[in-house]
C-alpha positions in Angstrom: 0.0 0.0 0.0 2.6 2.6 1.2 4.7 1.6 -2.1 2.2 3.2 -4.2 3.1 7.0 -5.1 -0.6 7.8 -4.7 -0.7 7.0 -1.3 1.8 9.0 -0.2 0.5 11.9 -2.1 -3.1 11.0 -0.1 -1.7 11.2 3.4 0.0 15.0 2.5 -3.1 15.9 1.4 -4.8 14.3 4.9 -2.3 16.0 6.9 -2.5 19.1 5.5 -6.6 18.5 5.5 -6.2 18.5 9.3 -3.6 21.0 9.5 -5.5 23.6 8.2 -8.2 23.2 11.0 -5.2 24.4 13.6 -4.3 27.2 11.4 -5.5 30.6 11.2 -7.6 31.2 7.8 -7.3 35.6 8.7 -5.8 37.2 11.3 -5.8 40.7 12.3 -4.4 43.2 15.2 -6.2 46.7 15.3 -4.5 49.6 17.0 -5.5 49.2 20.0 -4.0 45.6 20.3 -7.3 43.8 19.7 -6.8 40.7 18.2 -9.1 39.2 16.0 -8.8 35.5 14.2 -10.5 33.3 11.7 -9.7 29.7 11.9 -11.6 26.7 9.9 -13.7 26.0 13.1 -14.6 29.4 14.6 -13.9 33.3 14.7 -12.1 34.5 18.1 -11.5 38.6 19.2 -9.0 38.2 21.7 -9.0 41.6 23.4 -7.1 42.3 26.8 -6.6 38.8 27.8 -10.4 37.9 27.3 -11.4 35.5 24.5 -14.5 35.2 22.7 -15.3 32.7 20.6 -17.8 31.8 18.3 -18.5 28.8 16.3 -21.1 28.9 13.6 -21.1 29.7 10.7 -17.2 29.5 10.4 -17.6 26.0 11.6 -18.9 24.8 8.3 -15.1 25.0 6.9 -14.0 22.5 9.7 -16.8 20.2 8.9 -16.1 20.0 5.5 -12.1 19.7 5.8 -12.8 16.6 8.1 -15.4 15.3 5.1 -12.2 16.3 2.7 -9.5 14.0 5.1 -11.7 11.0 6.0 -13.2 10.6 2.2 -9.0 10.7 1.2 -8.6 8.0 4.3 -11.5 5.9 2.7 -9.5 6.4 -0.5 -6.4 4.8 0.3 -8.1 1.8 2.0 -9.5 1.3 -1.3 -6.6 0.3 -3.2 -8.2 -2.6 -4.5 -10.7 -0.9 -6.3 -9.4 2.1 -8.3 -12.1 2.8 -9.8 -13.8 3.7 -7.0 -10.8 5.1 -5.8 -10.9 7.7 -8.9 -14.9 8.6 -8.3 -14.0 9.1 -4.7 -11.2 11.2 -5.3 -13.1 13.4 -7.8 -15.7 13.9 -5.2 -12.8 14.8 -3.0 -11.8 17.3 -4.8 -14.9 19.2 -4.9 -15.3 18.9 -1.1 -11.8 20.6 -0.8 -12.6 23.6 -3.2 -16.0 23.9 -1.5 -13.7 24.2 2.0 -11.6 26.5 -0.1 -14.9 28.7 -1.4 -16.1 28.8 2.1 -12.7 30.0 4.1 -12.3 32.7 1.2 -15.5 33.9 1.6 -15.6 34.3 5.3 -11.8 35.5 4.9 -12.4 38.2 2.3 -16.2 39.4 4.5 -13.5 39.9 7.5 -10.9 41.9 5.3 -14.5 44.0 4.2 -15.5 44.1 7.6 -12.2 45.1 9.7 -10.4 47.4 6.1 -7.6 44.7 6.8 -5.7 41.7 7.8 -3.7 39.1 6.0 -4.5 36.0 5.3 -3.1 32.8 7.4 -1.8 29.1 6.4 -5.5 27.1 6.9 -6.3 29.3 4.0 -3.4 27.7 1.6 -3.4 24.2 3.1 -6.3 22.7 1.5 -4.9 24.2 -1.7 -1.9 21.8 -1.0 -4.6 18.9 -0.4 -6.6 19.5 -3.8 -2.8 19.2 -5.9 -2.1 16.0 -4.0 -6.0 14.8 -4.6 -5.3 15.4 -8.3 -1.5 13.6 -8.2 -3.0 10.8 -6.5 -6.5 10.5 -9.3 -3.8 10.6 -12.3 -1.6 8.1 -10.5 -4.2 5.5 -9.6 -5.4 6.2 -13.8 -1.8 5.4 -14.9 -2.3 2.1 -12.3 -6.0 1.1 -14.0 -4.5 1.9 -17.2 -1.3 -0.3 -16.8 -3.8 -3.3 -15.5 -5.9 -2.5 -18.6 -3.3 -2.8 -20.8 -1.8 -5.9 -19.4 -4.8 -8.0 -19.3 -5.4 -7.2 -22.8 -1.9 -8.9 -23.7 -2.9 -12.1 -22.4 
């Protein structure tokens, strides 16, 4: 299992699925030292030492990075089947960019909102996942492809 490329380019893009959950989508620090953060599962203002926190909508990111990293978990425990491996990894795909769609919207309404801010790593990690997603779909077609062709020979 581990000796196939694909699989190795499926656990980045797991890691980096979960990774982006810890890290900041937006961050910003007013003038007055107020701190304000967007991360995948919720929006904190951290201002003298007291936190608040809330959680929805900006939780709908974190729900759908852990759909994005347990449908790419599925996928490698698939290897038998590539084909199902390749629809899986399509749908993937669009679960990623649909976690992408949703932390730039909520980033760039925060940028509106505060006239600043830049934007953090959970913003650029599923971006890293959806390159792996599509290494991994045009290794395991090479694989189907290489089975195709050799059963054809015999």
């Amino acid at each position: 299992m581990w000796q196939r490329i694909q699989t190795v380019f499926l656990a980045i893009a797991i890691i980096s699925l979960v990774a982006a959950i810890f890290f900041p989508i937006w961050i910003f620090q007013d003038a007055s030292g107020k701190m304000y953060e967007l991360y995948a599962l919720h929006y904190t203002v951290i201002d003298k030492g007291v936190r608040t926190t809330t959680y929805f909508p900006y939780s709908i990111t974190a729900i759908l990075l852990i759909a994005g990293a347990t449908l790419a978990f599925i996928e490698v425990r698939k290897f038998n089947d590539r084909i199902a491996q390749i629809k899986m990894g399509a749908l993937n795909s669009l679960i990623i960019a649909a976690a992408m769609c949703v932390g730039v919207y909520f980033g760039t309404s925060m940028i509106k909102t505060f006239q600043g801010g830049r934007y953090g790593f959970g913003l650029w990690l599923p971006a890293v996942a959806v390159v792996c997603n599509w290494a991994a779909i045009r290794f395991i077609k090479k694989d189907e492809k290489l089975v195709r062709d050799s059963d054809r020979l015999r």
